[in-house]
ROGUMAR-749867 format. One record per residue: x, y, z of N, C-alpha, C, CB in turn; residue number from 1; chain. Coordinates in Angstrom, 3 decimals. Each point is the difference from the previous one (the first is absolute). Glycine has a CB too. Layout:
BEGIN
PT      n.xx      n.yy      n.zz     ca.xx     ca.yy     ca.zz      c.xx      c.yy      c.zz     cb.xx     cb.yy     cb.zz  resi  chain
PT         X         Y         Z         X         Y         Z         X         Y         Z         X         Y         Z   NUM      A
...
END
This chain:
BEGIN
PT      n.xx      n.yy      n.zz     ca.xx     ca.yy     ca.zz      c.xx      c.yy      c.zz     cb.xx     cb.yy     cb.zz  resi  chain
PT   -13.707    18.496   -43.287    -0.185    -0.959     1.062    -0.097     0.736     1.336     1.248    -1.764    -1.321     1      A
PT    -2.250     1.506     1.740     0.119     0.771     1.612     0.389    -0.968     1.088    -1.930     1.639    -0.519     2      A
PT     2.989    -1.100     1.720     0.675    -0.700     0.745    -1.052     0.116     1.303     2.584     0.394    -1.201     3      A
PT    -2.255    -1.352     2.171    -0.637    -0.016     1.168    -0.148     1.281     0.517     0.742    -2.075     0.344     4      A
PT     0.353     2.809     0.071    -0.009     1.235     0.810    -1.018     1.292    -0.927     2.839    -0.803     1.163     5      A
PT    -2.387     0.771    -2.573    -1.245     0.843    -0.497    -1.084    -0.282     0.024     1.033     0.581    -1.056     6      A
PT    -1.223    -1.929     1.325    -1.874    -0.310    -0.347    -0.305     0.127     2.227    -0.218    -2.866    -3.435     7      A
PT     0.830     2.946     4.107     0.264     0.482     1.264    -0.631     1.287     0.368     1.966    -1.187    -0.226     8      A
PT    -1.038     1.988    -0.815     0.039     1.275     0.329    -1.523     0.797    -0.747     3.076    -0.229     0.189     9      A
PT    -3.438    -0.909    -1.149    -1.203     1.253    -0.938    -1.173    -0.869     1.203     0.719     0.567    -3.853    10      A
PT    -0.788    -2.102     4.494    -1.089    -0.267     0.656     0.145     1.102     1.316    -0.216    -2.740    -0.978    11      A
PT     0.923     3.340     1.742     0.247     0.851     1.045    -1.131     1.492    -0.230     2.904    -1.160     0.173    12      A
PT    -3.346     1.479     0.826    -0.518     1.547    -0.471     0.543     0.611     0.475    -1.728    -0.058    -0.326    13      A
PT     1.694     1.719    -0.271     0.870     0.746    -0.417     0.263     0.715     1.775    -0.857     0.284    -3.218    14      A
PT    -0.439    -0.054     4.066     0.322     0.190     1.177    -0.824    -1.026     1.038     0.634     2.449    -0.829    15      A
PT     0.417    -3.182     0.804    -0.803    -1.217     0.922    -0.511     0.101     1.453     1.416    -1.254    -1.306    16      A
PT    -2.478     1.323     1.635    -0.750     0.018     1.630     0.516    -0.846     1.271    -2.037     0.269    -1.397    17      A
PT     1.805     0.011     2.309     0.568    -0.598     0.922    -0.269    -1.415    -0.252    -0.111     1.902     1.473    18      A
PT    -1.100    -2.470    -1.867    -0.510    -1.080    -0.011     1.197    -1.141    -1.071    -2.800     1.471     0.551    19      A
PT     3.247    -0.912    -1.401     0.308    -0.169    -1.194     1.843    -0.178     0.547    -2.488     1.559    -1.670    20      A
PT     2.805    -0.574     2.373     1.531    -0.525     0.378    -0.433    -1.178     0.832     1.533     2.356     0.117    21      A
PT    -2.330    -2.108     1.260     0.231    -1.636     0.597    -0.155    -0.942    -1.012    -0.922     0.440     2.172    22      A
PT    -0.310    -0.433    -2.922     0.171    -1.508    -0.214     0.947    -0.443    -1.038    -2.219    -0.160     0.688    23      A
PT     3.023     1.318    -1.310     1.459    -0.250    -0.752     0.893    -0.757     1.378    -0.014     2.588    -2.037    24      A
PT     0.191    -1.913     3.065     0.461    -0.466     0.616     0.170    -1.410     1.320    -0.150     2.202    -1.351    25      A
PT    -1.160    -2.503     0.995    -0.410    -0.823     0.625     0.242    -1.364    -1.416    -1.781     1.886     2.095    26      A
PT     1.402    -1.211    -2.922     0.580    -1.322    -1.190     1.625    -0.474     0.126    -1.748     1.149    -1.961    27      A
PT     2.688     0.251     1.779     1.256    -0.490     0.121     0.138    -0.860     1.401     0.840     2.063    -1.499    28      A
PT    -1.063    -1.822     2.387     0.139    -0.848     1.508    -0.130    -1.305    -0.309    -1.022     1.619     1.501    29      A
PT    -0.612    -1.772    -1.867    -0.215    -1.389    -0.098     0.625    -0.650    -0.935    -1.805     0.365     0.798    30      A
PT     2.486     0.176    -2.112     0.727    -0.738    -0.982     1.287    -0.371     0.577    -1.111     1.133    -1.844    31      A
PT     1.641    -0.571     2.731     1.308    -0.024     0.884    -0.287    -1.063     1.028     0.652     2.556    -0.268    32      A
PT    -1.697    -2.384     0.698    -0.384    -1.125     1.242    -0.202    -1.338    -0.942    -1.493     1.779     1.988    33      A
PT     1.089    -1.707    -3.276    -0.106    -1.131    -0.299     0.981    -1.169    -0.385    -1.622     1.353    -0.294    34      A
PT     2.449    -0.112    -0.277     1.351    -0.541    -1.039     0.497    -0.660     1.651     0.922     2.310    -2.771    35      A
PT    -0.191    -1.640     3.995     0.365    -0.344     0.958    -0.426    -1.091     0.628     0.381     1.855    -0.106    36      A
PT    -2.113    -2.079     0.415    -0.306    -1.355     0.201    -0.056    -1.063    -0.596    -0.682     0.982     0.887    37      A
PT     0.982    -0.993    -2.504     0.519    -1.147    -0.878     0.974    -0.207     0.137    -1.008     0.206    -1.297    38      A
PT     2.315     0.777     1.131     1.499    -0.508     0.158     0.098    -0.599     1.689     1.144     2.101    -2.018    39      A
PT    -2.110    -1.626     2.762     0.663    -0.536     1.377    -0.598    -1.805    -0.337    -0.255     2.827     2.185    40      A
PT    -0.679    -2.646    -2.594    -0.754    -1.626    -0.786     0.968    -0.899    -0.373    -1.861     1.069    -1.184    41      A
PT     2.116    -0.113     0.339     1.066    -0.451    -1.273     1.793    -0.927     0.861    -1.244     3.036    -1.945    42      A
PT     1.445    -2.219     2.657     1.103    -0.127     0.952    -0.145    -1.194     0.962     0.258     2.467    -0.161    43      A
PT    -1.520    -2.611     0.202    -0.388    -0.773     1.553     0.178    -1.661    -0.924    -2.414     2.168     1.849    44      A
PT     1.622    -1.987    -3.198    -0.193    -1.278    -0.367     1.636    -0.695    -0.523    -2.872     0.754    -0.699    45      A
PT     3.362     0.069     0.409     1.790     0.100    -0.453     0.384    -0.729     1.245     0.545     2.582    -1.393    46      A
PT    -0.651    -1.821     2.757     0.832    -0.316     0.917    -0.594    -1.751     0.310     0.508     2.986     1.002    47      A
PT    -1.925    -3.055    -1.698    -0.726    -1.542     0.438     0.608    -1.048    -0.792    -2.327     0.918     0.478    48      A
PT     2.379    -0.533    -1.964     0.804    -0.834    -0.954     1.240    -0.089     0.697    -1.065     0.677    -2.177    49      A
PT     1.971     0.164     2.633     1.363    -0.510     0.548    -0.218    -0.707     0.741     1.105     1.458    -0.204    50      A
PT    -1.705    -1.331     1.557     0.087    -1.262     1.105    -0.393    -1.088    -0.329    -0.288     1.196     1.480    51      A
PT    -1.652    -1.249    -2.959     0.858    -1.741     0.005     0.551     0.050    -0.962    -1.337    -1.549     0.903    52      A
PT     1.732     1.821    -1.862     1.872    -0.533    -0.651     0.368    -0.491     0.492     0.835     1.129    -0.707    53      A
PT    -0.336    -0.935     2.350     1.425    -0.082     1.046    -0.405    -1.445     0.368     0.570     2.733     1.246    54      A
PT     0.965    -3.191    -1.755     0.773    -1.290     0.085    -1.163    -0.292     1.414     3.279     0.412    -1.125    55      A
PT    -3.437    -1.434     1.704     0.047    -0.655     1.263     0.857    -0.338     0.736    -1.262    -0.460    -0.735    56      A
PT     1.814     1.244     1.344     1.429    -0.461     1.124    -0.558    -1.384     0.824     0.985     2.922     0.671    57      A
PT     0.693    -3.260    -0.874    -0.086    -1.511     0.723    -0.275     0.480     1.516     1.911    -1.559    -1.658    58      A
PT    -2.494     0.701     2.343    -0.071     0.316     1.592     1.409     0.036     0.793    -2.323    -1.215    -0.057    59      A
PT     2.920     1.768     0.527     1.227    -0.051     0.559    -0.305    -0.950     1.054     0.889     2.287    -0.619    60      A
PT     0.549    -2.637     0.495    -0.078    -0.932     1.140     0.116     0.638     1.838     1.199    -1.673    -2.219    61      A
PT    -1.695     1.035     3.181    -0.484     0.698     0.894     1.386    -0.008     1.007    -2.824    -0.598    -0.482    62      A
PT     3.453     2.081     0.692     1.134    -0.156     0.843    -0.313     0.131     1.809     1.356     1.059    -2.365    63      A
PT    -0.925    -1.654     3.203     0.104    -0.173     1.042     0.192     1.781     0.765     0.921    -2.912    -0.714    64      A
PT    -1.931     3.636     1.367     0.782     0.790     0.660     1.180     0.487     0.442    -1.389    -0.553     0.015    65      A
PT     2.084     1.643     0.182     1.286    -0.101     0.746     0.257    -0.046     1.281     0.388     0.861    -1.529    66      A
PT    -0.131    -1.537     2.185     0.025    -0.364     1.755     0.626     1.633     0.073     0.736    -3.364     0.727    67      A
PT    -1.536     3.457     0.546     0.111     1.136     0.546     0.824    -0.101     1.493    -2.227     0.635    -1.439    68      A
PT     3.235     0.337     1.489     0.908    -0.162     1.351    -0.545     0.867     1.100     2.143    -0.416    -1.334    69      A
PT    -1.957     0.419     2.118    -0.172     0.439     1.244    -0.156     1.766    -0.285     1.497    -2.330     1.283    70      A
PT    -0.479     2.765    -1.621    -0.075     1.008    -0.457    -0.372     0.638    -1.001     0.950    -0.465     1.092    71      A
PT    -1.879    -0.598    -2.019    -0.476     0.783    -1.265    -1.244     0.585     0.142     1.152    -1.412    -1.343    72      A
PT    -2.087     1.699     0.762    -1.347     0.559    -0.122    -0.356    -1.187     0.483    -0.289     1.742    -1.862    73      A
PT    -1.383    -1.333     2.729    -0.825    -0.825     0.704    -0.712    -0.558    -1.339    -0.244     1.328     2.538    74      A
PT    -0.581    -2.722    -2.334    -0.835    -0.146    -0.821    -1.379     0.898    -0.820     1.150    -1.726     1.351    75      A
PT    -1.873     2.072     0.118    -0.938     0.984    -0.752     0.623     1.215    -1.080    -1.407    -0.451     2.257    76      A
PT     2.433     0.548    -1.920     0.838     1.194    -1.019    -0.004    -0.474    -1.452     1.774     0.697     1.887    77      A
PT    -1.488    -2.277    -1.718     0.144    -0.805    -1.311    -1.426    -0.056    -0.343     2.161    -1.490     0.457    78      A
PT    -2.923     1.395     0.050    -1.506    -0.341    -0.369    -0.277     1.327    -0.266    -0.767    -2.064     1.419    79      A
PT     0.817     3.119    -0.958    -0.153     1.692    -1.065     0.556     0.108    -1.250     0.223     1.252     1.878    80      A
PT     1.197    -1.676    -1.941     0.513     0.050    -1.372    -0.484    -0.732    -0.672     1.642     0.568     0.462    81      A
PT    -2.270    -1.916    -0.228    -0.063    -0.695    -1.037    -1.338     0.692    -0.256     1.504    -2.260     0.372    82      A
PT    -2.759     2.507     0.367    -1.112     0.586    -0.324     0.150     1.291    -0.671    -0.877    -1.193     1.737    83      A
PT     1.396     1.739    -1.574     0.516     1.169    -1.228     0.519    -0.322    -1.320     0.624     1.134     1.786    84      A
PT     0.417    -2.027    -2.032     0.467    -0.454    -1.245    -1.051    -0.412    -0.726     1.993    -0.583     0.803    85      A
PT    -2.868    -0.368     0.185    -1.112    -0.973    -0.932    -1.149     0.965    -0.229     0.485    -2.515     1.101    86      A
PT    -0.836     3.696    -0.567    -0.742     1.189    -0.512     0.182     0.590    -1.197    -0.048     0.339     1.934    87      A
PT     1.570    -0.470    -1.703     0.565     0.917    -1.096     0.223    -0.345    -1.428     0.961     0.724     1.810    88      A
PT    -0.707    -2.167    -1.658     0.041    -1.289    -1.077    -1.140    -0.068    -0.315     1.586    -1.351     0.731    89      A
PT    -2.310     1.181    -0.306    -1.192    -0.656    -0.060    -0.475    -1.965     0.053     0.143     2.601    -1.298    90      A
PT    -0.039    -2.891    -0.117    -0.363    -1.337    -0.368     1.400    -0.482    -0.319    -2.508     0.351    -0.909    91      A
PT     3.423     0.227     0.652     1.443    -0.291     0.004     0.869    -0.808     1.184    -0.321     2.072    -1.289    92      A
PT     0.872    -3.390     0.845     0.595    -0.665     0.697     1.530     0.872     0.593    -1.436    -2.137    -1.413    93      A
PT     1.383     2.055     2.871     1.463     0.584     0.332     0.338    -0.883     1.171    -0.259     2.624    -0.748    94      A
PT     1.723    -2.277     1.117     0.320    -0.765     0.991     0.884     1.002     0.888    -0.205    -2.324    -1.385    95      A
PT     0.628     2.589     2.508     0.381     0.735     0.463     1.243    -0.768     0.518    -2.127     1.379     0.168    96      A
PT     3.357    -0.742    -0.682     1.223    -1.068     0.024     1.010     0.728     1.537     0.105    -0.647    -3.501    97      A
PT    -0.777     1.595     4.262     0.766     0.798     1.122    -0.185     1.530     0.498     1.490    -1.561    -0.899    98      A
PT    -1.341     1.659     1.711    -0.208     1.345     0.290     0.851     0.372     1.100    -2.227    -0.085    -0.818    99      A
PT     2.526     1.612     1.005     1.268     0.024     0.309    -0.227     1.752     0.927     1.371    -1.959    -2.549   100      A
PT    -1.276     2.247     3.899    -0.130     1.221     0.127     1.434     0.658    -0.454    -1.912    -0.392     1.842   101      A
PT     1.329     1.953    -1.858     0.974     0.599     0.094     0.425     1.231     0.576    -0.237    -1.251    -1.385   102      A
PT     1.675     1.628     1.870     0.118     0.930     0.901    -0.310     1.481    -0.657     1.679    -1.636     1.255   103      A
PT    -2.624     1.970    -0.073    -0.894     1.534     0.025     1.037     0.663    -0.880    -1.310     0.292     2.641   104      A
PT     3.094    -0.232    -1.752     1.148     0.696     0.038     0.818     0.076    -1.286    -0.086    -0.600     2.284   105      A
PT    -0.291    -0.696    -2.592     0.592    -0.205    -1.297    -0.810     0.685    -1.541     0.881    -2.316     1.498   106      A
PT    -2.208     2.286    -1.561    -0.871     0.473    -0.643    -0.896     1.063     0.272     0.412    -1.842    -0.491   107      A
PT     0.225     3.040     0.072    -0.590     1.170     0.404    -1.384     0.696    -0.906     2.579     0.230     0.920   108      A
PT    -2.564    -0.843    -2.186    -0.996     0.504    -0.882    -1.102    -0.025     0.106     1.116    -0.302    -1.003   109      A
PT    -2.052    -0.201     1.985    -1.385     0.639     0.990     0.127     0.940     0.340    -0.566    -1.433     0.846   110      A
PT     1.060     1.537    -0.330     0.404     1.383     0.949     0.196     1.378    -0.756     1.299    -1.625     1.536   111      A
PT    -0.368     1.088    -2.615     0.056     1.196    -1.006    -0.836     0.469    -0.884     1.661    -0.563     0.192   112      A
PT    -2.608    -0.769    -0.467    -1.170     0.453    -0.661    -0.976     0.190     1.051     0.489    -1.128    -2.122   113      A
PT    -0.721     1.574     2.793    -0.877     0.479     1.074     0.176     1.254     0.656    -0.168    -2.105     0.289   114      A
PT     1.734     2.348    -0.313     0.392     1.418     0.164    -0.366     1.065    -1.342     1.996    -1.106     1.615   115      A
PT    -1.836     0.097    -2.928     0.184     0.726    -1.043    -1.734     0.446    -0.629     2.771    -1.395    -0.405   116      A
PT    -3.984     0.475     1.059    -0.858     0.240    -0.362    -0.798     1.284     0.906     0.345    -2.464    -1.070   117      A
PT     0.050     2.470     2.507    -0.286     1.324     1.312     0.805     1.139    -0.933     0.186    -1.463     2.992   118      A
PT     0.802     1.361    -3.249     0.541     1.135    -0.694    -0.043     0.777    -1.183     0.841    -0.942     1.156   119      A
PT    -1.494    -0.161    -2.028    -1.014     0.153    -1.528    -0.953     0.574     0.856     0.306    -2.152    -1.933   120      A
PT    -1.108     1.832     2.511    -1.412     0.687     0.417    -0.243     1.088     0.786    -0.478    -1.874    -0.175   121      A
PT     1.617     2.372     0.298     0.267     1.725     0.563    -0.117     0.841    -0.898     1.512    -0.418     1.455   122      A
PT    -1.213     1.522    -1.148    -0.533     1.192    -1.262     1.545     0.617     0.601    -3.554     0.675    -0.378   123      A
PT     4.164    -0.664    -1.317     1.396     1.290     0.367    -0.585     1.726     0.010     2.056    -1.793    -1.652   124      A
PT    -0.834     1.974     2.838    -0.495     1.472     0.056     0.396     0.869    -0.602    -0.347    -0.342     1.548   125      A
END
């Protein structure tokens, strides 16, 4: 019985020409490019069957803003966040139940990741 790789190896010549490696190599590529653009296929239609599967969420019911005090965030601030969430959501129902600043003083981890990324991007001597 002859196996794939021997009937491989006797179609191959014995010193193959330049011509003869590319288009070996140009075969493996495209068999790689192909297998890759089916499974990404393959994946996409998977991820299509899941969404419609998915239940239909009931519409939530619609909550009232949170009154905003004197001292909280201005409106347009609220109108950025919410335009970001609903970017980020997309077609997804959300509601934005508060928002809340917070002190610079109290939360230092900007800062540290900003020190820590200037200091990654140096070269040790």
């Amino acid at each position: 019985m002859i196996t794939v790789p021997a009937l491989l190896a006797v179609s191959l010549p014995e010193h193959p020409t330049f011509a003869d490696n590319l288009q070996f190599q140009l075969t493996g590529l495209l068999v790689v490019l192909v297998t890759l653009g089916t499974l990404a296929i393959l994946v996409s239609l998977i991820g299509r069957l899941f969404i419609a599967l998915r239940p239909a969420a009931a519409p939530a019911a619609a909550t009232p803003p949170a009154p905003a005090s004197a001292g909280d965030i201005p409106g347009p601030v609220y109108a950025a966040i919410a335009a970001a969430v609903a970017s980020t959501l997309g077609d997804e129902r959300f509601a934005i139940r508060g928002v809340q600043t917070v002190d610079p003083r109290s939360n230092m981890s900007w800062g540290a990741e900003g020190r820590r990324a200037i200091y990654a991007s140096r070269k040790l001597r």
